[in-house]
C-alpha positions in Angstrom: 112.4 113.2 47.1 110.8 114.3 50.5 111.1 117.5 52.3 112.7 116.9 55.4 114.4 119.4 58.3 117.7 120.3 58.1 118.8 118.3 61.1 118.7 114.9 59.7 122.3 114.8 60.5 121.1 114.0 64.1 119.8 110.5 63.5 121.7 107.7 64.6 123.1 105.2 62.4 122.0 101.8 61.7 125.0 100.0 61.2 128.1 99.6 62.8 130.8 97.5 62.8 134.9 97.5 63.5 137.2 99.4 63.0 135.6 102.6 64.8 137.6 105.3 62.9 135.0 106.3 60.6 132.1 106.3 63.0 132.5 109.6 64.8 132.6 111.4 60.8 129.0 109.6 60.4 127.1 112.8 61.7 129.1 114.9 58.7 128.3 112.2 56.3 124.3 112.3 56.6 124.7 116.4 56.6 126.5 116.4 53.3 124.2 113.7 51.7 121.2 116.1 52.7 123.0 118.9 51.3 124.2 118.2 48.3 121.6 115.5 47.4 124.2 113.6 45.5 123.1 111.5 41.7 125.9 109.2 42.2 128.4 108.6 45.0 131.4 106.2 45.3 133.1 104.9 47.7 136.8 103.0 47.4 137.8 101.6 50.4 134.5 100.2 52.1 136.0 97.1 54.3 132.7 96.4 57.1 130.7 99.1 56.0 130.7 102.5 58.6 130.8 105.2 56.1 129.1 103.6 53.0 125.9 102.6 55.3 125.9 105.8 56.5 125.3 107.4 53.4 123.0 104.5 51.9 120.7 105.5 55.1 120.8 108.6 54.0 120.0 108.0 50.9 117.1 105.8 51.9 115.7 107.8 54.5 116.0 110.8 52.8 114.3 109.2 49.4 117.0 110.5 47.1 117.2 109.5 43.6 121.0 108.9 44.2 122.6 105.7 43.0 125.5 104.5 45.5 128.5 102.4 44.6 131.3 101.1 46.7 134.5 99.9 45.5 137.0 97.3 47.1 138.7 93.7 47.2 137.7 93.1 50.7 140.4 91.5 50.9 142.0 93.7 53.2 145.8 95.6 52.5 148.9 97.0 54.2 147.1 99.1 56.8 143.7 96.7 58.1 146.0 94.0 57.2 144.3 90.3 55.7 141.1 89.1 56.7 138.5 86.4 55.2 135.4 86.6 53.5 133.4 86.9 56.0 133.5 90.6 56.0 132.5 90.9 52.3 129.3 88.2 53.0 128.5 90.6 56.2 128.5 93.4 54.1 126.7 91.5 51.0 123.8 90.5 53.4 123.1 94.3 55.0 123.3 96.0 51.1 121.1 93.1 49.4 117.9 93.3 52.5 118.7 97.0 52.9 119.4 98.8 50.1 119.9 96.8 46.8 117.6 99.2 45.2 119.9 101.9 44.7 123.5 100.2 45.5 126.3 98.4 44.4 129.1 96.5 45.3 131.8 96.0 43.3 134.2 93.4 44.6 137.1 94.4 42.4 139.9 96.7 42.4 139.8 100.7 42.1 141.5 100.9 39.2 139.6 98.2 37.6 136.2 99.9 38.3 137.5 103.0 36.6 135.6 102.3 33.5 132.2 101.8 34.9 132.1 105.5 35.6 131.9 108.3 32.5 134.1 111.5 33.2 132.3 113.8 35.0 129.8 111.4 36.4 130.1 111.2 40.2 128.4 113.8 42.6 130.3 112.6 45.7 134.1 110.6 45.5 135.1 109.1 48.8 138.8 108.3 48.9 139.2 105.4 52.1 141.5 102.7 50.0 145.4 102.1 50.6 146.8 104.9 52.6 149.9 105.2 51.3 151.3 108.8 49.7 151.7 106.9 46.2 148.5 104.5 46.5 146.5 107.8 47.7 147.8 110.4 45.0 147.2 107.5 42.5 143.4 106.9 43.4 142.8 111.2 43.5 144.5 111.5 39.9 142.5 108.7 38.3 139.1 109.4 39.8 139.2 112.9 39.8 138.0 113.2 36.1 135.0 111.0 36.7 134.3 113.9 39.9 131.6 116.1 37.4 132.0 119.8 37.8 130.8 120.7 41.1 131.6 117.8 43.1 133.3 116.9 46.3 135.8 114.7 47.1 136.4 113.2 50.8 139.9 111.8 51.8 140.2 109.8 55.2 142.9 109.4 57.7 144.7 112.8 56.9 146.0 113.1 60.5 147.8 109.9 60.4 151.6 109.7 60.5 152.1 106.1 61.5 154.8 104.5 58.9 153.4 104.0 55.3 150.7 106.6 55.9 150.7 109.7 53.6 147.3 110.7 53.1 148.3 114.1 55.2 151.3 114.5 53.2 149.6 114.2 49.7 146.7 116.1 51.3 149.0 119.0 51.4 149.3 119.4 47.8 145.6 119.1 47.4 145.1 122.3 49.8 147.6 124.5 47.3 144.9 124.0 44.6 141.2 123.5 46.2 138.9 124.8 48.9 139.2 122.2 51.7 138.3 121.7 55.1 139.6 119.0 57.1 138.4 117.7 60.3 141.3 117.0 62.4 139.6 114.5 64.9 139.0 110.6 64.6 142.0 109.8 62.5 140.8 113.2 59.8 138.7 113.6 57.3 139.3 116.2 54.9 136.4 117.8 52.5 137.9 118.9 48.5 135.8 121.0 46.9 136.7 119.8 42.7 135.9 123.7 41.6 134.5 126.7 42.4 130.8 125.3 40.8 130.4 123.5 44.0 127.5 123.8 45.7 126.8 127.3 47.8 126.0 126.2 50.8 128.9 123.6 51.1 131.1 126.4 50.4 130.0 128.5 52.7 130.2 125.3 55.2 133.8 125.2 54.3 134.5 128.9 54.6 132.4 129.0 57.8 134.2 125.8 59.6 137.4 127.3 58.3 137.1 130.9 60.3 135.0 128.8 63.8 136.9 126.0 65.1 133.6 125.2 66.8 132.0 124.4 63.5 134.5 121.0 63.6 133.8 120.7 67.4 130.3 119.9 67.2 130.8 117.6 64.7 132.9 115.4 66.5 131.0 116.1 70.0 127.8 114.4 67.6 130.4 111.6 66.7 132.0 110.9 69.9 128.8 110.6 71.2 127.7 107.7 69.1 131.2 106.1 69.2 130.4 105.9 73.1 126.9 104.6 72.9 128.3 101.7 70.8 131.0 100.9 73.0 128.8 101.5 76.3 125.6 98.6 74.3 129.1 96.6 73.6 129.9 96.7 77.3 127.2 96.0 78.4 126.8 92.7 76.5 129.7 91.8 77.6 129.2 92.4 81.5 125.8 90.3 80.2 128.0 87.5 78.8 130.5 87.4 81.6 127.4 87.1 84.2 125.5 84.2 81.9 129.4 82.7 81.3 130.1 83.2 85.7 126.8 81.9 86.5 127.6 78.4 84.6 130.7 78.6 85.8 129.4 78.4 89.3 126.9 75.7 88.5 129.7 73.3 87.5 131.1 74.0 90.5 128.7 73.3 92.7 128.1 70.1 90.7 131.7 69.5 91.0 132.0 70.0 95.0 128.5 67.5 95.0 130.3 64.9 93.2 133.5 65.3 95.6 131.0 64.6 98.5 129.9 61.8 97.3 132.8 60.3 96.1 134.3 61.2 99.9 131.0 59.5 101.4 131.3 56.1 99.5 135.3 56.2 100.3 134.1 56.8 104.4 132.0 54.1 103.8 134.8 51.6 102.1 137.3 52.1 105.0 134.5 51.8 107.7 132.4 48.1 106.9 129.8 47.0 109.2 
């Protein structure tokens, strides 16, 4: 492991891909992977990749001895809906060239990778799978033993109330029996604590974002910010397209208005004979 400044959280990420609602919690990610340093972290609920690259790249850059695991069917659920395997092989490609050192897919249900981890085992738990108040509650309750004492748990979408969403409801619960801060921007992201082992200074991150709303604001300014730099590269090879896609456009028709001259020249020429 290297000595680095604590302001790694500041790089931009490598890898990006739809749905955005992860990608503005990236600058958080790489702060808590150079603070806690984690052994092991998992991930259930990885779909294209936005938060589990985030913290390989981490990993990576940072030259942690972590080893990094990521849970799912990618075969999509109730919320992202169905999609084909295309996303997997995306995802299979970047981990392989990237990062096959210290990470793992495992294309298999959450509940089926249960055994692969001893109790008290994981540094770092990220919860992303089947939003649902049941499907949520289900995955915290059977992973949380495998969380070893001292570890952190993070839970997305807690803000959203759409139907069949009950991550914030569930998330409720949590708060009557653990430290936790939640970010309330980019669809929320809350932070669990597992004890009171937990590492200081994330604690005093917690107790600090807590009392300064600012703490969260920054956080989401650094987020934002890279959310619109990928949509602004995105538009802009799009405006690139629609100029390449315009300018053939245009050469057909000028082709086209040729060929309608000509074929009005050798008309003339048939109703006017020598």
């Amino acid at each position: 492991m290297v000595s680095t400044p604590h302001n790694y959280f500041l790089r931009k990420p490598v890898y990006l891909d739809n749905p955005h609602g992860w990608i503005p919690h990236i600058p958080f990610a790489l702060f808590l992977t150079e603070t806690m340093k984690p052994e092991t972290f998992v991930e259930l609920g990885t779909y294209s990749g936005n938060s589990y690259f985030a913290f390989c790249q981490a990993v990576k850059d940072l030259q942690l001895s972590a080893k990094c695991f990521a849970a799912d069917t990618w075969q999509g659920d109730r919320h992202v809906g169905q999609y084909g395997t295309e996303v997997y092989q995306r995802v299979k490609e970047i981990n392989e060239k990237e990062f096959s050192a210290f990470s793992e897919l495992m294309p298999m249900r959450f509940d089926d990778a249960l055994h692969r981890f001893c109790d008290g085992s994981i540094d770092l738990l990220h919860i992303d799978g089947t939003h649902t108040y049941e499907a949520v509650k289900n995955d915290f309750t059977n992973w949380f033993p495998k969380v070893k004492q001292g570890g952190v748990i993070l839970m997305h979408d807690t803000t959203v109330r759409k139907e069949g969403f009950g991550v914030w409801k569930f998330l409720k619960e949590v708060k009557e029996k653990y430290l936790v801060f939640e970010f309330q921007f980019s669809e929320g992201l809350a932070l669990v604590c597992k004890d009171e082992h937990t590492d200081p200074a994330i604690i005093d991150f917690i107790r600090l974002a807590n009392d300064d709303a600012m703490v969260s604001r920054f956080f989401e300014l650094l987020g934002t910010n890279i959310l619109l730099e990928r949509e602004k590269t995105l538009f802009r090879k799009e405006v690139l397209n629609m100029r390449m896609k315009t300018a053939e456009l245009n050469r057909q028709l000028l082709e086209k208005q040729k060929e309608i001259k000509r074929l009005k020249k050798g008309l003339s020429n048939m109703g006017n004979p020598d």
